[in-house]
N, C-alpha and C positions, 0 to 999 in steps of 0.2 A: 504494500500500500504506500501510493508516495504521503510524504514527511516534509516539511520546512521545519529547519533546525536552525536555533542561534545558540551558539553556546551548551550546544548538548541540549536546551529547551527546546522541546517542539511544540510549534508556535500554530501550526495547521498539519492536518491530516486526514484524507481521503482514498476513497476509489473510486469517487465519483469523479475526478479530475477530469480538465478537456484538454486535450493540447494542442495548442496554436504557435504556429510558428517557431516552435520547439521552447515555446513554453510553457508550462503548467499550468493551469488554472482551476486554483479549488471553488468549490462550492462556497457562498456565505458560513453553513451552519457547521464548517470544516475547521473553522477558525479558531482557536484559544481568545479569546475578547479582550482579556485581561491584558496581553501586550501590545493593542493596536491603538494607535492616536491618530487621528484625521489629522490631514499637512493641507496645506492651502494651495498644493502644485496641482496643475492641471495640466495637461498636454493631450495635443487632438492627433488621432490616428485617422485618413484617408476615408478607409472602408469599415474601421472599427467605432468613431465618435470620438467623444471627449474623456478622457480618463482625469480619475480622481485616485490622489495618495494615501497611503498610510505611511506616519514614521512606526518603528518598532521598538518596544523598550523592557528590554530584558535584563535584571541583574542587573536595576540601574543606569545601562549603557542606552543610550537612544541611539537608531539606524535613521538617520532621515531617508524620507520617499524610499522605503526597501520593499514596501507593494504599490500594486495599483489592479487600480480594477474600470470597468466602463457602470454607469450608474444607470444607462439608458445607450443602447447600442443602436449602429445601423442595422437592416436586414438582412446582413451576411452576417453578424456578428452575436445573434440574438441567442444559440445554445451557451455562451460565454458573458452573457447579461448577469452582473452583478458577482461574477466570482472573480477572485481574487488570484494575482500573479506575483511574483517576488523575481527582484535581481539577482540573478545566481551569482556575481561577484559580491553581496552584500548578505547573502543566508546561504545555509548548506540544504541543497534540494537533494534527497533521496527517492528515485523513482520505486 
């Protein structure tokens, strides 16, 4: 089952994952709650829409922007509406 790990923390964990353009993206209810904080970055993808951030904060350390997700996708993008993606230079992804 893939894992996002910081610090040996697993912060999300699924099998319901989609992957898009060889990244993962979990479900909402995939999520540990506890380590995510809304960041105020946003950046727009093409054929995917607007994404919105989370910093991550584990054991004190904040990750800024170390996911992002779409809150309202285009209609290519709509199986991936609302689940969440991490930087794999910024958390350890376990497929």
């Amino acid at each position: 089952m893939p894992q996002v790990l910081v610090n040996d923390v697993v912060v999300a964990s699924s099998d319901r994952c989609q992957v898009v353009e060889g990244n993962y993206y979990f479900p909402p209810d995939a999520l540990n709650t506890d380590y995510f904080t809304p960041s105020t970055t946003h950046t727009t993808c093409p054929w995917k829409g607007q994404a919105s951030y989370y910093h991550l904060v584990v054991g004190g350390q904040e990750i800024k922007d170390a996911a992002w997700y779409y809150p309202q996708t285009q209609e290519r993008a709509k199986p991936i509406e609302g689940y969440v993606a991490f930087y794999k230079n910024k958390v350890t992804i376990q497929p």
